[in-house]
C-alpha positions as CSV (number, residue, x, y, z in Angstrom):
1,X,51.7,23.0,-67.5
2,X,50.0,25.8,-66.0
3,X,47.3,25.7,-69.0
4,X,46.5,22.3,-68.7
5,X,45.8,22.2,-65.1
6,X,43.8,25.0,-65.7
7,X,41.8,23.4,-68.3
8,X,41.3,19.7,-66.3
9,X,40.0,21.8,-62.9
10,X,37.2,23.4,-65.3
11,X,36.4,20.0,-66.4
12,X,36.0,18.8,-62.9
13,X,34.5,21.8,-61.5
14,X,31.3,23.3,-63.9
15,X,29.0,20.4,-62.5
16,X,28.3,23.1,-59.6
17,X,30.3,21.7,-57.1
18,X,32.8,19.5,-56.2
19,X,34.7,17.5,-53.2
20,X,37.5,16.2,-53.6
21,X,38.9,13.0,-51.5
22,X,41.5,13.9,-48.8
23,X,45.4,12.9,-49.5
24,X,45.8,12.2,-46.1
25,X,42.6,9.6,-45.0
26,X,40.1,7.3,-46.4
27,X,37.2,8.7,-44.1
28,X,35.7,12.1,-45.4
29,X,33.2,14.0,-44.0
30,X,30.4,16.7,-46.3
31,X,27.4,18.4,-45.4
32,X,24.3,18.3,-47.4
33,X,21.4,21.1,-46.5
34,X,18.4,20.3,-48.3
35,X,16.6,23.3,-49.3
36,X,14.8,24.8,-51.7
37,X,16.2,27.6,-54.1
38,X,15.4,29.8,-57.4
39,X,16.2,28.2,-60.4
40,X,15.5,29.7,-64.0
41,X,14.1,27.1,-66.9
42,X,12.1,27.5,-70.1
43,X,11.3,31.2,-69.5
44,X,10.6,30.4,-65.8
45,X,11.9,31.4,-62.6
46,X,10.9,28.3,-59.8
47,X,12.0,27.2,-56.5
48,X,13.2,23.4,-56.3
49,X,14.7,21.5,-53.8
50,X,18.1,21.2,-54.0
51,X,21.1,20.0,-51.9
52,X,23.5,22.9,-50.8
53,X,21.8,25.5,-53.6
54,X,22.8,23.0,-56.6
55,X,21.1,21.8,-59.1
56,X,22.4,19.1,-60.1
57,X,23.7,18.3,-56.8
58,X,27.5,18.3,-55.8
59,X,29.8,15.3,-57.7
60,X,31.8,13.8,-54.6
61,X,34.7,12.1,-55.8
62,X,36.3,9.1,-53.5
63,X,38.5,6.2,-53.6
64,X,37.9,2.6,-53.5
65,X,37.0,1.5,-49.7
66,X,36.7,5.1,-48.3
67,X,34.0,5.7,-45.8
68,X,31.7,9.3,-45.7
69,X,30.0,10.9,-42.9
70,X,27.3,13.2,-44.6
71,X,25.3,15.2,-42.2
72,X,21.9,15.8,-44.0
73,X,20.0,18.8,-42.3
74,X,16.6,19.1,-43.8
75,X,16.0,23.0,-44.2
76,X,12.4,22.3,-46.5
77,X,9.0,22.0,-45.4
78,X,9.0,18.1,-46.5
79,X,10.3,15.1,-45.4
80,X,13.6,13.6,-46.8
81,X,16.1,10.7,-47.4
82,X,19.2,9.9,-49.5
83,X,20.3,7.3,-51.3
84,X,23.4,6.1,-52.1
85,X,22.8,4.0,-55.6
86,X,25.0,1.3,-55.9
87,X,27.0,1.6,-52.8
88,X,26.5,-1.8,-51.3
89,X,26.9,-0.5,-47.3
90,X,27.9,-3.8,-46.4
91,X,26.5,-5.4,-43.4
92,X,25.3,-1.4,-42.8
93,X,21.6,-1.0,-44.1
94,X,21.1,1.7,-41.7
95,X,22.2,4.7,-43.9
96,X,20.6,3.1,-47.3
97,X,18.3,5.7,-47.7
98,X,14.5,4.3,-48.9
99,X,11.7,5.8,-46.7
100,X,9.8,3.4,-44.4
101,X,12.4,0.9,-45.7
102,X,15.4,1.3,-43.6
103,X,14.9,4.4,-42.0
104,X,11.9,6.6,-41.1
105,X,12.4,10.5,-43.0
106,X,14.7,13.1,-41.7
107,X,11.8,15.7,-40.7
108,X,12.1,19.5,-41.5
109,X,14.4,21.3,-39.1
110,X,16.2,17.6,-38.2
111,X,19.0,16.2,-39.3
112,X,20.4,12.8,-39.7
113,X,24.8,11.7,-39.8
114,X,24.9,8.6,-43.0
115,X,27.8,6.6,-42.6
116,X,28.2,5.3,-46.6
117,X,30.7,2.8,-46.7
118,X,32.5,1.6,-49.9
119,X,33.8,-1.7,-50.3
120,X,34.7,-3.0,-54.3
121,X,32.2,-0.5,-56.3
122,X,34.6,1.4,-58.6
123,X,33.9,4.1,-61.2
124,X,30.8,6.0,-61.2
125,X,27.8,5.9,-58.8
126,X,25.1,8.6,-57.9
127,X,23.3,9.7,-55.2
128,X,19.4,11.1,-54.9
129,X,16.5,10.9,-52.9
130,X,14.1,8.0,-51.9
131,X,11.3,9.6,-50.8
132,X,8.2,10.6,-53.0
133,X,9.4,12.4,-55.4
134,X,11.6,14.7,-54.8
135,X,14.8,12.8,-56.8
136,X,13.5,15.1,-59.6
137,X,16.0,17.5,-58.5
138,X,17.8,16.2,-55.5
139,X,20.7,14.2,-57.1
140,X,24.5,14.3,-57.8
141,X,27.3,12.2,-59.2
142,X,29.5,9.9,-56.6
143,X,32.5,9.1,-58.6
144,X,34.7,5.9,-57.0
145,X,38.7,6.4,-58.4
146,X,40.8,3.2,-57.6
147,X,43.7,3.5,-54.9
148,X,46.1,5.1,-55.7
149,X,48.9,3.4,-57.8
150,X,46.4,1.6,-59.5
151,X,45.4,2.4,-63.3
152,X,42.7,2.7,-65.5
153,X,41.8,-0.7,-67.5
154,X,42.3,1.6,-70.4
155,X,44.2,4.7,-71.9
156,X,44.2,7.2,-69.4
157,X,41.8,10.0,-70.4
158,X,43.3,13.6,-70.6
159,X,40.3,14.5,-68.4
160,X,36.7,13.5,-67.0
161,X,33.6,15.4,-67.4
162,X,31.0,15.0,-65.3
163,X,27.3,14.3,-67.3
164,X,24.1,14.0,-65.8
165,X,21.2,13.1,-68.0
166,X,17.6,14.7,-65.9
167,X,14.3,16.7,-66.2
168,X,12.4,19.5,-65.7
169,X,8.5,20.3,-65.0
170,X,7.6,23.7,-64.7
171,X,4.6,22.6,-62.3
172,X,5.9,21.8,-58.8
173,X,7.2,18.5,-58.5
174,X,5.2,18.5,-55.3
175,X,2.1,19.3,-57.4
176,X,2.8,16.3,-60.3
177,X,3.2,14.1,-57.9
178,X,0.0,14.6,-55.8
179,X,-2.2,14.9,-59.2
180,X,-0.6,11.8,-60.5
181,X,-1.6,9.8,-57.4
182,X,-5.3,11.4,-57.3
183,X,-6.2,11.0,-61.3
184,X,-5.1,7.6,-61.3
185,X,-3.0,7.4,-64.8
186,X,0.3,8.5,-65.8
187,X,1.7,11.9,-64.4
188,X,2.1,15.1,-66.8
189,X,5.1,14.4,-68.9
190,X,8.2,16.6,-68.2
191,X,8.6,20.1,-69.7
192,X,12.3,19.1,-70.8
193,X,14.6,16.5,-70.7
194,X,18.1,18.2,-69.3
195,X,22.1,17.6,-69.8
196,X,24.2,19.2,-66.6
197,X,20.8,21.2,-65.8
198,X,19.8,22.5,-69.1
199,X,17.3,22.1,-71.6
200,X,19.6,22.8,-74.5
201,X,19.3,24.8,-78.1
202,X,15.7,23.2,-79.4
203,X,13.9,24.7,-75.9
204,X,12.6,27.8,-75.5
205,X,14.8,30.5,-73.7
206,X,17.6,27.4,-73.6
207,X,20.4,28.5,-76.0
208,X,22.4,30.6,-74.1
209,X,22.9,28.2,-70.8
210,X,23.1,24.7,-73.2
211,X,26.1,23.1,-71.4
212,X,29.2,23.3,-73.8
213,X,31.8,20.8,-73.3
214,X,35.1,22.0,-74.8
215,X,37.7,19.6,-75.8
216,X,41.3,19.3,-77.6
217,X,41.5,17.6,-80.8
218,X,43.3,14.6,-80.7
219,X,42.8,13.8,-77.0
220,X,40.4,11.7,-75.1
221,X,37.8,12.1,-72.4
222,X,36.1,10.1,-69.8
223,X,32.8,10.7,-69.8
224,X,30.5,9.7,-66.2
225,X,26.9,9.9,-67.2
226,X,24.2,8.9,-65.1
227,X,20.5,9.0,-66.3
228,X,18.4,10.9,-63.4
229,X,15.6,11.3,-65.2
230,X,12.4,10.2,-63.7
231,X,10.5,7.6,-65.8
232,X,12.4,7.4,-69.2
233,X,15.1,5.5,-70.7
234,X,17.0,7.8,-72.8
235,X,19.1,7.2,-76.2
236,X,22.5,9.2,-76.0
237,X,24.5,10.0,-78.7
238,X,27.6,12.9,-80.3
239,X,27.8,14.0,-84.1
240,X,30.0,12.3,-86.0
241,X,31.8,10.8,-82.9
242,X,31.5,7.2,-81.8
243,X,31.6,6.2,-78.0
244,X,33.3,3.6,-76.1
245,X,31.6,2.1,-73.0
246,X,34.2,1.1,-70.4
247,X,32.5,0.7,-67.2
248,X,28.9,1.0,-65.3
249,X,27.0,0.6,-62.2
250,X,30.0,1.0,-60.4
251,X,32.3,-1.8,-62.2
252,X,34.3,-2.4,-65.4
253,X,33.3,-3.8,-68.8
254,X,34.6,-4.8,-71.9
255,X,35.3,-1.5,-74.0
256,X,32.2,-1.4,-76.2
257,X,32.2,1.4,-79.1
258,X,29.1,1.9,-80.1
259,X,27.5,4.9,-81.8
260,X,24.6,6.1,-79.2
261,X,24.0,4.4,-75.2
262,X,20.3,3.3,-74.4
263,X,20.6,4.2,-70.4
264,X,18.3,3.0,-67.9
265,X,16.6,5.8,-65.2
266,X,19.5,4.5,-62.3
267,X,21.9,3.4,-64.4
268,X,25.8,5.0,-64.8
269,X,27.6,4.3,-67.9
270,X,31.5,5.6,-68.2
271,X,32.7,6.0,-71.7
272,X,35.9,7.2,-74.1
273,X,35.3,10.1,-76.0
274,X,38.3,10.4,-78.5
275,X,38.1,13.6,-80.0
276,X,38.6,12.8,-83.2
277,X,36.9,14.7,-85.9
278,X,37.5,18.2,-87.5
279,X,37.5,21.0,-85.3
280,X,34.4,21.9,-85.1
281,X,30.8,22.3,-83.3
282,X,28.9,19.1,-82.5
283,X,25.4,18.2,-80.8
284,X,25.6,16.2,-77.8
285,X,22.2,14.7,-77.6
286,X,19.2,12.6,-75.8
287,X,15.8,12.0,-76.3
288,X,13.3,9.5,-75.2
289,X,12.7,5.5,-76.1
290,X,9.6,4.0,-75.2
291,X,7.1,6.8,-75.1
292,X,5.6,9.6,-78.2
293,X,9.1,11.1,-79.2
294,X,9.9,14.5,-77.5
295,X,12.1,17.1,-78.1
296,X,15.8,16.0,-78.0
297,X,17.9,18.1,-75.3
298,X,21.0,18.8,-76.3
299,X,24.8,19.9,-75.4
300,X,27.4,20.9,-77.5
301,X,30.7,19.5,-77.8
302,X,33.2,22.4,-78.9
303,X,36.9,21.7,-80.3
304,X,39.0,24.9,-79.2
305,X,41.3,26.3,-81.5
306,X,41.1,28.7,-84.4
307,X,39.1,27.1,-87.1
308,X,35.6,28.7,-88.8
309,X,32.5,27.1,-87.4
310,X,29.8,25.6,-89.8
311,X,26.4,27.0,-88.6
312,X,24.3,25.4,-86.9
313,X,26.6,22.9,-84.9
314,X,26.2,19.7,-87.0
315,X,23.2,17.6,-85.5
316,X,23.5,13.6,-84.3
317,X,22.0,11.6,-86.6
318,X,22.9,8.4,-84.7
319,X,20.1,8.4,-82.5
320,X,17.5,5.6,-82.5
321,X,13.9,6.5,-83.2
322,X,11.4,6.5,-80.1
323,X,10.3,2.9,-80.7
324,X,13.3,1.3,-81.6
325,X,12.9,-1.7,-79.1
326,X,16.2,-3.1,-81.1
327,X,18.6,-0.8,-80.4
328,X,17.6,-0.6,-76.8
329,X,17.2,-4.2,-76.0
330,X,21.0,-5.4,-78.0
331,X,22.9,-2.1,-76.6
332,X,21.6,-3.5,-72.7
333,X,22.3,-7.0,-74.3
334,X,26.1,-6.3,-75.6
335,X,27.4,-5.2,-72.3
336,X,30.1,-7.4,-70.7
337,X,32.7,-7.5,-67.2
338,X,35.9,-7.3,-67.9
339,X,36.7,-10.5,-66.7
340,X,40.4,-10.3,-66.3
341,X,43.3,-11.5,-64.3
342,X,43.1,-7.8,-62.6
343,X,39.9,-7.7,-62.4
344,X,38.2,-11.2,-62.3
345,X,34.9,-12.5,-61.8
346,X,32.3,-14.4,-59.0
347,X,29.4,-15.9,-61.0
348,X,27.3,-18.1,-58.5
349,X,27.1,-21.6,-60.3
350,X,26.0,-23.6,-57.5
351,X,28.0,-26.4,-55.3
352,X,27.8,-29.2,-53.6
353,X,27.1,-28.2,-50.5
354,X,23.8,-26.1,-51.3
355,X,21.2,-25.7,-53.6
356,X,21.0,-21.9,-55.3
357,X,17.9,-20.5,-54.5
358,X,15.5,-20.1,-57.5
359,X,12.9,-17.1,-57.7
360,X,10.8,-16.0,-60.8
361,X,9.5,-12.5,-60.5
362,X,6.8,-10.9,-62.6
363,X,6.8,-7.4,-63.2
364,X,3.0,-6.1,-64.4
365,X,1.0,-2.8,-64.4
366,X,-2.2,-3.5,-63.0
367,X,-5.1,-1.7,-61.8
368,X,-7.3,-1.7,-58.7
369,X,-11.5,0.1,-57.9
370,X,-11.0,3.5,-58.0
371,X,-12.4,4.6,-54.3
372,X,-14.6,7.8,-54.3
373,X,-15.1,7.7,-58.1
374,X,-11.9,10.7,-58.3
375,X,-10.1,8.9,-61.2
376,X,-11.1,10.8,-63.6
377,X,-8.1,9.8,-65.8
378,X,-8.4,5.9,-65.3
379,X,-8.5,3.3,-67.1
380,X,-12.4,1.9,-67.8
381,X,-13.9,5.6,-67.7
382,X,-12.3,6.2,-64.8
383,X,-13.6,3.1,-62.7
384,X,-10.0,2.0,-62.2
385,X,-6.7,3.6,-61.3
386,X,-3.4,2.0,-62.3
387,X,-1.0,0.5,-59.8
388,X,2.1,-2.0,-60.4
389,X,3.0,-5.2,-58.8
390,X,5.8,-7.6,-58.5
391,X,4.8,-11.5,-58.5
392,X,1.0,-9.8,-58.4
393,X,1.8,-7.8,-55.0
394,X,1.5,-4.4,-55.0
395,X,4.1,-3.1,-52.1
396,X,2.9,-1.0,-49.6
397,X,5.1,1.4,-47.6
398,X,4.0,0.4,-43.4
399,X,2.4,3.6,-42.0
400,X,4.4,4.0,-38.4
401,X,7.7,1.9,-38.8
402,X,10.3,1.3,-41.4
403,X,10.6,-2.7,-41.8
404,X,14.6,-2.5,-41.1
405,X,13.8,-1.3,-37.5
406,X,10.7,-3.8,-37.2
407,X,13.4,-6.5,-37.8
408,X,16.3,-5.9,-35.9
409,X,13.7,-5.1,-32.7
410,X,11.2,-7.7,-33.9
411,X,8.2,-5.6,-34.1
412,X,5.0,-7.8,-35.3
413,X,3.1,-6.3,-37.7
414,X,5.2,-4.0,-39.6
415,X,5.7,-6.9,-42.9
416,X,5.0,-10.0,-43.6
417,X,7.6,-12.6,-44.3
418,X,5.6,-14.4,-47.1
419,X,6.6,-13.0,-50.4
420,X,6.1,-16.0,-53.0
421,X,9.3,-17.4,-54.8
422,X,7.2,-17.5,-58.1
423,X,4.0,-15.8,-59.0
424,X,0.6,-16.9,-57.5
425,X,-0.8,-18.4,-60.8
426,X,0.7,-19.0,-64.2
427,X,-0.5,-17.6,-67.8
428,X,0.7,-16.6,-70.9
429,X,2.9,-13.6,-69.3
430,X,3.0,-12.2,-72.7
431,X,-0.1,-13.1,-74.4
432,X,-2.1,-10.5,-76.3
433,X,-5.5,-9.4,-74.5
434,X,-4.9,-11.0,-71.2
435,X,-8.2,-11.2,-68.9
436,X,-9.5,-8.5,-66.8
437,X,-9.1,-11.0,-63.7
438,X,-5.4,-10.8,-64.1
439,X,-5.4,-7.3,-63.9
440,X,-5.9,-6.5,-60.4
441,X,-2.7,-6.9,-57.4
442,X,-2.8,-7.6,-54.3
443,X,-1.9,-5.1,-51.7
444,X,0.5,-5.9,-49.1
445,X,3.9,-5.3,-47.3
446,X,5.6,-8.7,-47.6
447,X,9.5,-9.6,-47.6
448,X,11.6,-12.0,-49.0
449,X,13.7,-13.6,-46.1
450,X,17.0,-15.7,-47.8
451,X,19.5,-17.0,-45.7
452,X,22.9,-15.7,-45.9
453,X,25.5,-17.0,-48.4
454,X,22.8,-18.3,-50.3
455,X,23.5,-18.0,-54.1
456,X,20.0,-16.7,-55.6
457,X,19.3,-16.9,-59.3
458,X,16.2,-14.6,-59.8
459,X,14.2,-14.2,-63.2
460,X,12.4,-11.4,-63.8
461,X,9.6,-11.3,-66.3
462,X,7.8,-8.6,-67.5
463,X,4.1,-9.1,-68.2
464,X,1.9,-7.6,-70.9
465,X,-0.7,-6.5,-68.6
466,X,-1.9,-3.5,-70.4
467,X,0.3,-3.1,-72.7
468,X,3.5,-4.3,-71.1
469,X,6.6,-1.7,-70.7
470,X,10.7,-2.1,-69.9
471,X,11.2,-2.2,-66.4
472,X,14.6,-1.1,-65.0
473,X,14.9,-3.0,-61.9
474,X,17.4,-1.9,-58.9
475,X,18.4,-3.9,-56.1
476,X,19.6,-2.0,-53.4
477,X,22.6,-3.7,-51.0
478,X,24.3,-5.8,-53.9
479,X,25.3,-5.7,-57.4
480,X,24.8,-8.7,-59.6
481,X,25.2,-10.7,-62.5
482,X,22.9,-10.2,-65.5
483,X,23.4,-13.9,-66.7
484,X,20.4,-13.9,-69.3
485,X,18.2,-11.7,-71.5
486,X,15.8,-12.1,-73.6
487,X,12.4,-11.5,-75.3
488,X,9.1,-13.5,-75.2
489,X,8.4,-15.7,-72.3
490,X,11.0,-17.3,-70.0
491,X,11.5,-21.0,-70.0
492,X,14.1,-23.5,-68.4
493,X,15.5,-24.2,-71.2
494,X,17.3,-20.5,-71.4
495,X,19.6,-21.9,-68.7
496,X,21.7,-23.4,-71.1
497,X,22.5,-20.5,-72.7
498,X,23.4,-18.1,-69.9
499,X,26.6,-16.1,-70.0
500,X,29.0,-17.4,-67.0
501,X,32.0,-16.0,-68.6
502,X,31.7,-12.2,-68.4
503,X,28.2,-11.2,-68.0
504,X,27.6,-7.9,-66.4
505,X,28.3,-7.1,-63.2
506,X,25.3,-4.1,-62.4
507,X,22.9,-2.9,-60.0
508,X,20.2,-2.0,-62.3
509,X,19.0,-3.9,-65.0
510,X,16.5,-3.2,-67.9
511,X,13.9,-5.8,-68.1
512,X,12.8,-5.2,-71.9
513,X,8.8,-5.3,-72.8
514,X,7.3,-8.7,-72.9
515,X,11.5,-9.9,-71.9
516,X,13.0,-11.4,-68.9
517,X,16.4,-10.9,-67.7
518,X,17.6,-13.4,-65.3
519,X,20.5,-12.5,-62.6
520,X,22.8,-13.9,-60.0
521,X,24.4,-13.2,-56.9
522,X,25.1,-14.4,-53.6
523,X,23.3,-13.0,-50.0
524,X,26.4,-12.4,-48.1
525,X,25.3,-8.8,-47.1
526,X,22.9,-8.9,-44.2
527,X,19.8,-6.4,-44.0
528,X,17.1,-5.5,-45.0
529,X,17.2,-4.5,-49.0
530,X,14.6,-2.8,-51.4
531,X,14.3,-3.5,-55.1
532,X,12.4,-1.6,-57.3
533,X,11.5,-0.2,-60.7
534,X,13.1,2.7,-61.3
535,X,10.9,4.2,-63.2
536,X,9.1,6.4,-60.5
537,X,5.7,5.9,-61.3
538,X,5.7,2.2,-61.1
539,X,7.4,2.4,-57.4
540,X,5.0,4.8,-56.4
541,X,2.2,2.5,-58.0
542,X,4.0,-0.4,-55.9
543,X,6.3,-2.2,-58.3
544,X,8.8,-3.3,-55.4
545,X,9.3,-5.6,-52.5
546,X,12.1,-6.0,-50.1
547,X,14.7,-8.8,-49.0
548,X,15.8,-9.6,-45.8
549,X,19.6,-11.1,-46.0
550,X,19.6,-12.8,-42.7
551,X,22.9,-12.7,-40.7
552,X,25.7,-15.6,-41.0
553,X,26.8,-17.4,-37.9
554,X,30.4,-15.6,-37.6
555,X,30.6,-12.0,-36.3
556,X,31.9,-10.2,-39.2
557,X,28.9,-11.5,-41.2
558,X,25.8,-10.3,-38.7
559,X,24.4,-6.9,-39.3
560,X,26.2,-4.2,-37.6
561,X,23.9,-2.0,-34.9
562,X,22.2,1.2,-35.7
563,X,23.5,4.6,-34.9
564,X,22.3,6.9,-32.2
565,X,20.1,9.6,-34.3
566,X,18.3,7.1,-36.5
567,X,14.9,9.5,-37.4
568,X,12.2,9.0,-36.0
569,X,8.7,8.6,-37.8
């Protein structure tokens, strides 16, 4: 007994830190220190930012409905928020975490109290920053058990290991970031793609930190993987071992086994890992979809016992080539909610009584002029720099406020409340050689304003402006329904075949290239909301917007005040 208690802490524990909920109350209070420390890559010793020394972050580990208190003191020379992906802070904006958003950033040498609260999110979640770009390396695992008495949907695993899926520069992140703005084009790719912090075997000066996860034969594992890497969707995959997918973004699905996950920059995915095969030495692996194929990182997944190892550990050969729109698209695609008696499902349909509100987003990457001629890496020779839009806007951050405080004290002139239901003009979204006139966005800070309990039925569609790309599009404040997806170019007629049975229930969805994806849910969480491409380059070229949910007419459904140490900008 003494063994295996020993063997499920290490489990838990070699993330780099861990807190645990309390036995006694459902309100838990942590301390997060941002500061920068020495970290050793690729041959290279670096400082990165980092929360409490750890990189990844700390895992917090909660129950269903708990509240946190995390006091962030801001120990770098930068500015700094936290975001709590996929917690839905209900009628509680205040502590979301996007700069000039909802709050203005916690300063160096300041600190700021964020009251997360919980509500029906269950399984895992993450946490990182929202400003520039410092989510590179500021990020952690926020896994939501249910209360207690209450069981898994499925077998119960003899442990969980904790998996986060990232990346590694060996320039300062400080330094991509600023270069990528200036030249105008894409940033430098990464120097690595990373599982639990490391590189892995096929990266110089890697093999002797590659994570090793060790396992029993004959037992199974519940995986939480969240992909934190910046600006890739990822392929995941084991040797010889198929995966079952039983929950993400915070909710239950249908077990899906599959033999390698396509996960989404934001999204979680919680899978079954039966440990099945001949004791032996197997690559756990990821590498890139969507861009020139990179060096896979690996991890390896280790039975214990007494057995002789074939060298080299055998290699997954399950994993999609770089351009395998396919595999990506119908893995997204197959995902269902569980839909049960336990655990049943909302799906807006529309009454009587109202009218579901109907938006049609576009999703493009455009470009603007390139002032003072210091593009050098733009399109046209360097006459243009690229940007993003949604619905042809190109989202601006407000310079003084953040638009959640220009709200709730009506301040003019933070936002505008004109942000159009549909796009400006229509085309052939995903025609071949589209017009240069199409190319260039407006900029502009406008909102969405919906009124609450509205049921809302939005349809996003990427655009082949330059190419076209995926998009994987977060809403912060709510999780909803991915009712549709598809390639080509929406049209009404998709409606009939939308999934209202058991579609999934997420908070980050994948838009494919030249696809839509069309979701649903209902406003019934007042605030002020970002959504935004998760891919960090198109949010920092402006592919977002924000919604305002406006309060209902009954107390428990207005927007609860701010706290007293809200930063200032």
């Amino acid at each position: 007994m003494k063994a295996f208690i020993l063997q499920f802490l290490i489990v838990f524990i070699f993330l780099g830190g861990i807190f645990l909920p309390s036995e006694a109350a459902n309100v838990h209070h942590y301390k997060f220190r941002i500061k920068e420390a020495s970290f050793t890559k690729l041959c290279e010793t670096k400082n990165i930012l980092t929360v409490n020394g750890q990189f990844p972050g700390p895992t917090l580990r909660l129950r269903q409905g708990d509240t946190i208190l995390v006091d962030v003191y801001n120990r770098a020379q930068e500015n700094i928020t936290v975001h709590w992906h996929g917690v839905k802070q209900p009628r509680y904006p205040w502590s979301d975490g996007p700069e000039f958003v909802t709050q203005c950033p916690i300063r160096p040498g300041t600190k700021f109290t964020q009251r997360i609260v919980l509500s029906d999110e269950i399984g895992s979640l993450w946490w990182h920053a929202h400003s520039e770009w410092s989510r590179a390396t500021v990020h952690g695992l926020l896994i939501v058990y249910p209360n207690r008495g209450v069981n898994y949907p499925f077998p119960q695993p003899h442990a969980e290991v904790p998996l986060v899926l990232g990346e590694w520069w060996k320039t300062d992140i400080k330094e991509v970031f600023s270069e990528f703005l200036r030249r105008g084009a894409d940033p430098i790719v990464s120097d690595a793609f990373l599982i639990n912090g490391q590189p892995g075997d096929f990266y110089n000066c890697s093999k002797p930190d590659t994570f090793n996860l060790e396992v029993d034969q004959g037992k199974t594992y519940l995986v939480r993987m969240v992909n934190a890497a910046m600006n890739n969707i990822l392929f995941f995959g084991i040797a010889n071992h198929k995966i079952t997918v039983v929950g993400s973004d915070g909710a239950y699905t249908k077990p899906l086994k599959r033999d390698h996950i396509a996960i989404s920059p934001g999204q979680t995915i919680d899978f079954l890992l039966e440990a099945n095969q001949e004791p032996n030495h197997y690559y756990i692996g990821a590498n890139v979809f969507g861009t020139p194929p990179r060096t896979t990182t690996t991890a390896i997944l280790k039975y214990r016992g007494n057995y002789t190892q074939f060298s080299p550990p055998i290699f997954p050969n399950n994993l999609p080539i770089f351009n395998d729109t396919n595999a990506s698209f119908n893995f997204t695609k197959s995902l269902k909610s569980l839909a049960s008696k336990e655990h049943p499902i909302n799906v807006p349909k529309g009454n009587s009584n109202k009218k579901m509100t109907k938006l049609f987003f576009t999703l493009s990457v455009n470009t603007i002029p390139c002032e003072n001629n210091n593009c050098d890496l733009g399109p046209q020779n360097g006459t243009l720099r690229l940007k993003a839009s949604v619905n042809n806007i190109s989202f601006v951050n407000p310079p003084k406020f953040n638009i959640l405080e220009a709200y709730y004290n009506n301040i003019n002139g933070v936002y505008g409340d004109n942000f159009p239901s549909k796009p400006p003009f229509k085309y052939n979204y995903t025609g071949d050689n589209l017009p240069l006139e199409l190319w260039t966005p407006e900029l502009g800070t406008e909102v969405k304003v919906i009124e609450y309990d509205s049921e809302v039925e939005l349809v996003f569609q990427s655009t082949s402006l330059l190419g076209g790309i995926d998009h994987p599009m977060h809403l912060h404040g709510y999780s909803f329904y991915v009712v549709g997806l598809g390639l080509g170019t929406y049209n009404a007629s998709e409606a009939k075949y939308y999934n209202l049975d058991d579609p999934p229930l997420v908070n980050t969805i994948t838009v494919p290239r030249r696809g839509w994806a069309a979701i649903r849910f209902k406003a019934n969480n007042p605030g002020v909301w970002f959504m935004h491409c998760h891919f960090e380059r198109h949010v920092s070229w402006g592919m977002g917007m924000a919604f305002i949910i406006k309060d209902g007419k009954l107390p428990e459904q207005k927007m609860l005040p701010p706290p007293k140490d809200m930063p200032l900008c």
